[in-house]
C-alpha positions as CSV (number, residue, x, y, z in Angstrom):
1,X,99.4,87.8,103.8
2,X,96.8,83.6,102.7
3,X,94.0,77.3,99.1
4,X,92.3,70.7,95.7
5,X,93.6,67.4,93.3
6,X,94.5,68.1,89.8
7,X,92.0,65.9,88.4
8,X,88.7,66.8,86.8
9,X,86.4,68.7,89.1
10,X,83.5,66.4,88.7
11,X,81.2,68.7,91.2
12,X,81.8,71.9,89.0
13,X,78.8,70.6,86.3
14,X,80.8,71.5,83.0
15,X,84.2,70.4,81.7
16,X,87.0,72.1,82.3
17,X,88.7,74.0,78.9
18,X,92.4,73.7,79.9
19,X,93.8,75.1,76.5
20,X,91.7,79.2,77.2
21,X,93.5,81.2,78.9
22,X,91.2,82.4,82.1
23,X,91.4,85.9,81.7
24,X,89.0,85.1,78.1
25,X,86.4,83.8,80.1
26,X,83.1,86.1,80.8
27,X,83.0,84.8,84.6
28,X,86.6,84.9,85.9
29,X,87.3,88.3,83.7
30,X,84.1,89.0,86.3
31,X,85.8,87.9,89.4
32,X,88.6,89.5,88.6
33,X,87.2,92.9,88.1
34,X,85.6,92.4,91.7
35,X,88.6,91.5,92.8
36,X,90.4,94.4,91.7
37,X,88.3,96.6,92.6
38,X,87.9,94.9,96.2
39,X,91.7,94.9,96.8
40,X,92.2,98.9,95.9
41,X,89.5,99.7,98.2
42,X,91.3,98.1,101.0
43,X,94.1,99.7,100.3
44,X,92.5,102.6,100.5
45,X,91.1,102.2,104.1
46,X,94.2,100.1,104.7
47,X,96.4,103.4,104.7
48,X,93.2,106.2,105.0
49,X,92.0,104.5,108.5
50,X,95.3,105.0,110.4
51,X,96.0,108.3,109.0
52,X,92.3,109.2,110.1
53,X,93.7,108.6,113.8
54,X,97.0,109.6,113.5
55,X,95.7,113.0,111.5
56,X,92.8,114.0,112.8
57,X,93.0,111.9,115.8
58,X,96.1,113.0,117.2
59,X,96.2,108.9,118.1
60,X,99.5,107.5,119.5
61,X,101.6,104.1,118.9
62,X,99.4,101.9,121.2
63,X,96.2,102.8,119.6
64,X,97.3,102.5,116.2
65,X,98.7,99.2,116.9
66,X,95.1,98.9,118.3
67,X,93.5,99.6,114.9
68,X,95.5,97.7,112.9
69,X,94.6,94.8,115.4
70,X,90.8,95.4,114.9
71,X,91.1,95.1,111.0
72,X,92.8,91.4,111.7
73,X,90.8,90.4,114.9
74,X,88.1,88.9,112.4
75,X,90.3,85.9,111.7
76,X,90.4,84.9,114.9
77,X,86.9,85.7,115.8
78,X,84.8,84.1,112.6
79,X,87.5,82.6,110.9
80,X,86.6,79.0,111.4
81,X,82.9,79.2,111.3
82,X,83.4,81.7,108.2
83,X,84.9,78.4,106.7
84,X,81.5,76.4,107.3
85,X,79.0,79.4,106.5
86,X,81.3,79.5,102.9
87,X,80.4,75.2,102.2
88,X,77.0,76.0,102.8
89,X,75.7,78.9,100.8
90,X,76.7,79.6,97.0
91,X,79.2,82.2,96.7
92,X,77.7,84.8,94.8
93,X,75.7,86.0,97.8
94,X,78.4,85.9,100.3
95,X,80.6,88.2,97.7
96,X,77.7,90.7,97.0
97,X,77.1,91.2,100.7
98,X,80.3,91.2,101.9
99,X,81.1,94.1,99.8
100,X,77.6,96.1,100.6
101,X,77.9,95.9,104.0
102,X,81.5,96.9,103.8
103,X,80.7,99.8,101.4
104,X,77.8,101.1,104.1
105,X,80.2,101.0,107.6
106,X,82.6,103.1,105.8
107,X,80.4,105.6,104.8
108,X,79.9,105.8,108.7
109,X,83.1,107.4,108.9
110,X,83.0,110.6,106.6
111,X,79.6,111.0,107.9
112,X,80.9,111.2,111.6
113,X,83.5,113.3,110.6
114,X,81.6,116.1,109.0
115,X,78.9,115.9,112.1
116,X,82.1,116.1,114.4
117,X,81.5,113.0,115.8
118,X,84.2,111.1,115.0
119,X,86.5,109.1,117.4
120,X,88.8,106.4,118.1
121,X,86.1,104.1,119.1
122,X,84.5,104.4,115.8
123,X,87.5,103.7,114.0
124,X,88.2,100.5,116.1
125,X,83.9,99.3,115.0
126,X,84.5,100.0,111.5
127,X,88.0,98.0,111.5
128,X,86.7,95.4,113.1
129,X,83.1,95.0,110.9
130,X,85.3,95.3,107.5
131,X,87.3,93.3,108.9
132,X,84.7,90.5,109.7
133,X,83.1,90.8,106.0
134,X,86.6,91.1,104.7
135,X,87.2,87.7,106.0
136,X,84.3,86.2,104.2
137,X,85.0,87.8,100.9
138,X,88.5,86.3,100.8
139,X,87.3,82.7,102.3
140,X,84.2,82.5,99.5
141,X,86.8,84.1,96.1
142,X,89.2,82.0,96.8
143,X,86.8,78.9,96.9
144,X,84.7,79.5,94.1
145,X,87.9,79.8,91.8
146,X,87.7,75.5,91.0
147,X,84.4,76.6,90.8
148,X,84.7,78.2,88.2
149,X,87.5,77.6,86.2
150,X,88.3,74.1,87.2
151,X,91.5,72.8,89.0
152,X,93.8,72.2,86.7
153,X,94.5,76.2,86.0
154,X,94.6,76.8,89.5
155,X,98.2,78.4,89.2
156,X,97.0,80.7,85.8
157,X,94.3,82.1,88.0
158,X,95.5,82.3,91.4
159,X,98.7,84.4,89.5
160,X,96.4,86.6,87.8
161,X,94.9,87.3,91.1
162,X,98.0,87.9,92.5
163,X,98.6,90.5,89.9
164,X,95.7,92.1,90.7
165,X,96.6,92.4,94.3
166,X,100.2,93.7,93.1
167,X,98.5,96.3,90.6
168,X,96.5,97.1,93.6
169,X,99.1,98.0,95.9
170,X,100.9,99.8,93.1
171,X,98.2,102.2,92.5
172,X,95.9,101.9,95.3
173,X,98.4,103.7,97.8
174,X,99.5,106.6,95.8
175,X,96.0,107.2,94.8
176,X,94.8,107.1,98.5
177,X,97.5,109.5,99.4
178,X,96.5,112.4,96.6
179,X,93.0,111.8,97.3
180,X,94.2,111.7,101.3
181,X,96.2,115.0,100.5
182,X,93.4,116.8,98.0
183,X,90.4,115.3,100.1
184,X,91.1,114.5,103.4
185,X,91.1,111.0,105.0
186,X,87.5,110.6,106.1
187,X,86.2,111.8,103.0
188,X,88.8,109.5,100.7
189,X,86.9,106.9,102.3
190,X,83.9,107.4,100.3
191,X,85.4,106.7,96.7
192,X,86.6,103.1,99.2
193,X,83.0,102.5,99.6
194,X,82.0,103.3,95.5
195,X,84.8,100.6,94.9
196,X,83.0,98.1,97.1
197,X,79.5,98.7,95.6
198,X,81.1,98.5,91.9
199,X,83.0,95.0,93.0
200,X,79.3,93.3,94.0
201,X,77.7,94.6,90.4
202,X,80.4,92.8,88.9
203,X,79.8,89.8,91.0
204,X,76.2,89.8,90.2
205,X,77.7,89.6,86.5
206,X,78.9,86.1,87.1
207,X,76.7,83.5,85.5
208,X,77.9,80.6,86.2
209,X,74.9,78.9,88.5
210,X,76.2,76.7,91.4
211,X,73.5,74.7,93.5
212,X,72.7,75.1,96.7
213,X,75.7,72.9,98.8
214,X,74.2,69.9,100.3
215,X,74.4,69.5,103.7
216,X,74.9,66.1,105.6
217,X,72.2,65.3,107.8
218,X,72.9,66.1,111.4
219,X,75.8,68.2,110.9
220,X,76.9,70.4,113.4
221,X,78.8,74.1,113.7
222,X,81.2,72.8,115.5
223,X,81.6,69.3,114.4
224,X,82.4,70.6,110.7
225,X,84.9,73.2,111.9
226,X,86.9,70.5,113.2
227,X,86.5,68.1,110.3
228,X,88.6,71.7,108.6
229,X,90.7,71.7,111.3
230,X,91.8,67.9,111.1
231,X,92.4,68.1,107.2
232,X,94.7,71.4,107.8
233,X,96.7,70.3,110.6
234,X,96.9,66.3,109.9
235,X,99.2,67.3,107.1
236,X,102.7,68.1,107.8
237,X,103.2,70.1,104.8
238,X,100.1,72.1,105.3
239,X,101.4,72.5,109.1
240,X,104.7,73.8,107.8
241,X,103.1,76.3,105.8
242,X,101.0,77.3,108.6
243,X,104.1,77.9,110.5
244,X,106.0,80.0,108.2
245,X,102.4,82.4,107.1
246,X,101.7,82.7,110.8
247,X,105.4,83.5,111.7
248,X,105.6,86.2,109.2
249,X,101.9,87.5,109.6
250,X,103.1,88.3,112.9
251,X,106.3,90.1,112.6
252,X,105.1,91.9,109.5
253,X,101.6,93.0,110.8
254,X,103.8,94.6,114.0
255,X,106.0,95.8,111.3
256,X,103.5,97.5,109.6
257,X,101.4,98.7,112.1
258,X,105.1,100.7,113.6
259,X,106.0,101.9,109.6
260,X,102.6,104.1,109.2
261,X,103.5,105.9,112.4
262,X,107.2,106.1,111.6
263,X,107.1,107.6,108.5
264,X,104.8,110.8,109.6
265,X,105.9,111.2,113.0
266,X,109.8,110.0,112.4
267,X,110.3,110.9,108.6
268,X,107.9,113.9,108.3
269,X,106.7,111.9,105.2
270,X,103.6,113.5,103.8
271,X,100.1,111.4,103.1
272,X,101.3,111.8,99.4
273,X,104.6,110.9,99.6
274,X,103.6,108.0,102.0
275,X,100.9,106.7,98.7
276,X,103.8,106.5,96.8
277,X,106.6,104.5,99.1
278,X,103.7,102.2,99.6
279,X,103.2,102.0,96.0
280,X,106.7,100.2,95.9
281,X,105.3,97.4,97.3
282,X,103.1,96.6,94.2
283,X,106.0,96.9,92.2
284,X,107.4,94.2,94.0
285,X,104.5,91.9,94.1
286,X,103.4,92.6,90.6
287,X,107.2,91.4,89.4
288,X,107.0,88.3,92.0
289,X,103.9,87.4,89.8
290,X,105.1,88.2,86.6
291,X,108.6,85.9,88.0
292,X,106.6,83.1,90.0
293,X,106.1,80.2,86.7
294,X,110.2,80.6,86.1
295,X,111.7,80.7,90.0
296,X,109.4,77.9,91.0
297,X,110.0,75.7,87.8
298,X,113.9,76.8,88.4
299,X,114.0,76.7,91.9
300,X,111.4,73.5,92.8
301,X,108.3,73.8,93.9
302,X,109.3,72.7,97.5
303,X,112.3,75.2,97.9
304,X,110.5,78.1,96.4
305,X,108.0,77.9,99.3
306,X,110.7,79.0,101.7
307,X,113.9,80.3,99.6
308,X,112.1,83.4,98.5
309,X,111.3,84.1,101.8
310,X,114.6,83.5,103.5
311,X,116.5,85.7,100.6
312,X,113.7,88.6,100.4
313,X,112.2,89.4,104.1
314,X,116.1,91.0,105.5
315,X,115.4,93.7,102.7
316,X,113.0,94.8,105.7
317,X,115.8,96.1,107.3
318,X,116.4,99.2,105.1
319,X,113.1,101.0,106.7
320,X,114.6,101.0,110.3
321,X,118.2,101.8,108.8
322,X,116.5,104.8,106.6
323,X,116.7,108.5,107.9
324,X,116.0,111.5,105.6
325,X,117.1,111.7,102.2
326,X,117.5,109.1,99.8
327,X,117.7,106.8,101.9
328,X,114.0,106.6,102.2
329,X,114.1,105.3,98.9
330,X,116.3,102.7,99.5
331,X,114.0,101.7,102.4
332,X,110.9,101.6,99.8
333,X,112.8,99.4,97.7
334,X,113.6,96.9,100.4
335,X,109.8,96.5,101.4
336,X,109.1,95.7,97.2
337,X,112.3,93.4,97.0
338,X,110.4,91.7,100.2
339,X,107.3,91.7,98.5
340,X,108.1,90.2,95.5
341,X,109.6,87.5,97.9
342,X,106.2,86.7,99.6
343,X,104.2,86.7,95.8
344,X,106.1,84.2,94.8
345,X,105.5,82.1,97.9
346,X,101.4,82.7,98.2
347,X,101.3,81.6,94.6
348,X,103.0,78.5,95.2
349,X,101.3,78.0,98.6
350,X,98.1,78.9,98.1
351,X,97.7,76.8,94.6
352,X,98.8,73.6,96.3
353,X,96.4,74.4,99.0
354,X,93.5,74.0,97.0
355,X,95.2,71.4,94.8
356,X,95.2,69.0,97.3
357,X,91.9,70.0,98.9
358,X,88.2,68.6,98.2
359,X,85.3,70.5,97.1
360,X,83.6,69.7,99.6
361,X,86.6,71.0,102.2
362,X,87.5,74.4,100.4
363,X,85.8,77.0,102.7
364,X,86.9,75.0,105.7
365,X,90.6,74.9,104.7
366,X,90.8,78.4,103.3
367,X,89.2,79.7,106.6
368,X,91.5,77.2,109.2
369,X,94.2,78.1,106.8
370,X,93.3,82.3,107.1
371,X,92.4,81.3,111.0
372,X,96.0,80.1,112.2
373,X,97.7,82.3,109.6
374,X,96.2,85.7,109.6
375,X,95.1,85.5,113.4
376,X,98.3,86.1,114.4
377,X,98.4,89.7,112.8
378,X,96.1,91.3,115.2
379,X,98.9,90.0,118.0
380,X,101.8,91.6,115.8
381,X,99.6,94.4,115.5
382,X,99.4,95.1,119.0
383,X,102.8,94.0,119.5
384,X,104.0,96.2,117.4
385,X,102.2,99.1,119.5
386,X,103.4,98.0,122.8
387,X,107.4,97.5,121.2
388,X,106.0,101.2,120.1
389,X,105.4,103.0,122.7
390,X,108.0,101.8,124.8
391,X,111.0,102.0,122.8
392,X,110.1,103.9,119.9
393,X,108.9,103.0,116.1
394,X,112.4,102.5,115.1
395,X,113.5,99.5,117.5
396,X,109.7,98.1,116.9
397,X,110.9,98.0,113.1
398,X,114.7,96.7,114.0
399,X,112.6,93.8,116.3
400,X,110.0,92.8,114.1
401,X,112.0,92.5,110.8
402,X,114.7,90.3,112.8
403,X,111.6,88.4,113.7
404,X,110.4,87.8,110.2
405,X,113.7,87.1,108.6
406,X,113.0,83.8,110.7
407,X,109.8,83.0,109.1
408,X,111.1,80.4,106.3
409,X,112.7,78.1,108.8
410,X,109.3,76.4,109.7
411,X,109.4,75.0,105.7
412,X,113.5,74.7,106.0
413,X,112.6,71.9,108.7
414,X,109.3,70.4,107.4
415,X,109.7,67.3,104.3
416,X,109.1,70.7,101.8
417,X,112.8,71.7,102.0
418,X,113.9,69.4,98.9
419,X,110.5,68.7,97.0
420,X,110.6,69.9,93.7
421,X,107.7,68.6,92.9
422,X,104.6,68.8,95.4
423,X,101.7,65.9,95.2
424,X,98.6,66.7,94.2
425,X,95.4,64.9,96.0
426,X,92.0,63.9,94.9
427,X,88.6,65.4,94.3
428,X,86.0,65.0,96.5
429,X,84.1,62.5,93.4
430,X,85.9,59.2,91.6
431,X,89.1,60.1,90.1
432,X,88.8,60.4,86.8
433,X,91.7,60.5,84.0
434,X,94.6,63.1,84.2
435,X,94.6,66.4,83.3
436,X,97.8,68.2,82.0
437,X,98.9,71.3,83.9
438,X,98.9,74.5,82.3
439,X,102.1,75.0,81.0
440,X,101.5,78.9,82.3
441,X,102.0,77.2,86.0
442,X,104.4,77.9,88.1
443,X,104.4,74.0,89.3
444,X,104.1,72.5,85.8
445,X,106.5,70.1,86.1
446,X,104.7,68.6,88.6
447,X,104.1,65.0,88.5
448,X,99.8,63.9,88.5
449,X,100.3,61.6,91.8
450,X,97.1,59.8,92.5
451,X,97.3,58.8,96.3
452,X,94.1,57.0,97.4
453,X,93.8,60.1,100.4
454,X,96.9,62.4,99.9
455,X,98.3,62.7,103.3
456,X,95.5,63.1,105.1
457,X,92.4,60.7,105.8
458,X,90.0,63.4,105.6
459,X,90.8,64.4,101.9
């Protein structure tokens, strides 16, 4: 689960065109594509990868938790620096090899398989490499999107995006699980690989040029990771997003890791009929994003960060409730009523994030942002695997959904509880005149503040 002012990007190098929608222009409709095609690959491996071990494998609770660790330890491993790398090279090339390199590891895997090679340590190298350029691909899209269609349709894009990701997750999972049950896991992993190598020729489509990022003179690895580290954690709304993301990151990533062994070992749910519960959870996002502009404007920008958390995540509860019948169903549909929950809020999130963040700062926040958020999933992950194996999937579900139905109360405390209206912060350039919000925007009745800093003296 995941980042700049509202005022004219003056580092972009052309004006910003408020009045298209996004989805018109040659470059987004571009990043888009990749995206798409990005996001259905991973959730292709994301559900292919532990049925490889669980399958083929014959792999128990602990080392599943162990896999789904390894396809989150990146975070905590590159994270930061992946934030620094990001500000200094243009984006285009860390997109294109991300995906490449991805695309080539998994071919690793079918390749093993058919040799009769294949075991658990391979699966844990793979997770963990994907992982790693996983984590750059998501740092560098999600700061090139000022880039390229300038800050004031932040919300329009980041929700198309979204919908991609929902779409994704619609399709992606019931697709993997025919091609799982026609194909086999391993060999499903191939077409995973075609969809990375199609998402970096779209990326190549892109033509928007962006210059080489300067570099200060004398700057230091180290020195710049903490300047990202500062901006993220001197602000106490940032900080209480942090806490809620993380919170749920980890209850959900042991939550997950538990459901894909539950629902074959427990359930006797097939590879098919597991594409297709998953599938629900696109459902659910893909209405989240389709519901974001009217719950936000209705709700307040402030309390839709944490309402739609606190009244979607107990719909967890169904899975560990569910036995055989139609009440596995019912447990589907609580996992896409939570889903469309946690849209809503990375929407909101996410597109104050970069709001309120500085050209210059975009690949630090997004990776501190991903590195105190997302690193606590490899922890659920194997948290999940040690609740496991020692008191069976079922109680690890009961635990870790308890644990994320907690997850809003980080933003219930923090100023965010009762702001309808969020402020927005500068540029990294002079401050030039207002710029309306797209009335497509989830926050557009937000108010253009002009604080000389925001909340933070590193903005």
């Amino acid at each position: 689960m995941t980042s700049g002012g509202a005022a004219a990007n003056t580092n972009t190098g052309s004006p910003e065109k408020p009045s298209r929608g996004v989805l018109r222009e040659h470059d987004f409709r571009n990043l888009f594509y990749s995206t798409a095609l990005s996001r259905f690959g991973q959730e292709v491996s994301g559900l292919a990868l532990p049925l490889v071990a669980v399958l083929s494998l014959n792999a128990g609770e602990l080392e599943v938790g162990l896999l789904a660790a390894m396809s989150s330890v990146a975070f905590l491993l590159v994270g930061l620096p992946a934030g620094v790398w990001v500000d200094r090279l243009r984006y285009r090339h860390v997109l294109v090899l991300s995906d490449v390199i991805r695309a080539v590891v998994l071919l690793t895997i079918p390749l093993a398989w058919w040799l009769g090679a294949l075991s658990i340590w391979q699966l844990y190298a793979v997770a963990l490499v994907t992982g790693i350029f996983s984590v750059f691909f998501d740092v560098a899209y999600q700061s090139c999107l000022p880039h390229l269609i300038g800050r004031s349709r932040l919300v329009d894009g980041n929700a198309s995006l979204e919908t991609v990701r929902s779409v994704a997750q619609l399709g992606g999972p019931a697709v993997a699980g025919q091609l799982i049950a026609w194909l086999t896991a391993p060999i499903a992993l191939v077409l995973d690989a075609l969809a990375m190598g199609l998402s970096a020729l779209f990326v190549f489509r892109i033509r928007k040029s962006q210059a080489q990022p300067e570099r200060e003179p004398g700057s230091k690895l180290f020195a710049d990771v903490a300047e990202g580290l500062r901006f993220v954690l001197a602000n106490p709304l940032l900080r209480a997003i942090v806490g809620s993301s993380g919170l749920f990151n980890l209850a959900f990533s042991a939550y997950m890791a538990m459901l894909i062994f539950f629902l074959p070992r427990d359930l006797g749910l097939g590879s098919g009929q597991m594409g297709v519960v998953f599938s629900v959870l696109g459902i659910g996002g893909l209405l989240g994003a389709l519901a974001a502009k009217r719950i936000t404007a209705w709700l307040g920008e402030g309390p839709a960060i944490w309402i739609t958390v606190a009244a979607t995540a107990p719909f967890a509860l169904l899975w560990p409730a569910a036995t055989n019948g139609w009440l596995v169903w019912l447990g589907a549909a609580g996992l896409g009523v939570a889903s469309f929950g946690v849209v809503i809020y990375n929407i909101a999130q996410v597109s104050f994030r970069q709001r309120v963040t500085p050209d210059r700062l975009l690949g630090r926040m997004n990776a501190t942002m991903r590195f105190l958020v997302w690193g606590t999933q490899p922890v659920g992950a194997v948290l999940g695997g040690v609740l496991g194996q020692a008191y069976g999937a079922r109680a690890a579900l009961w635990i870790a959904g308890a644990l994320a139905c907690l997850a809003f109360l980080p933003v219930l405390l923090s100023p965010l509880r009762g702001m309808r209206h969020l402020p927005d912060g500068e540029p990294a350039g002079p401050v030039s005149a207002k710029e309306p919000v797209s009335p497509d925007e989830p926050v557009s009745s937000v108010k253009q503040s002009r604080t000389n800093g925001g909340t933070n003296a590193d903005e």
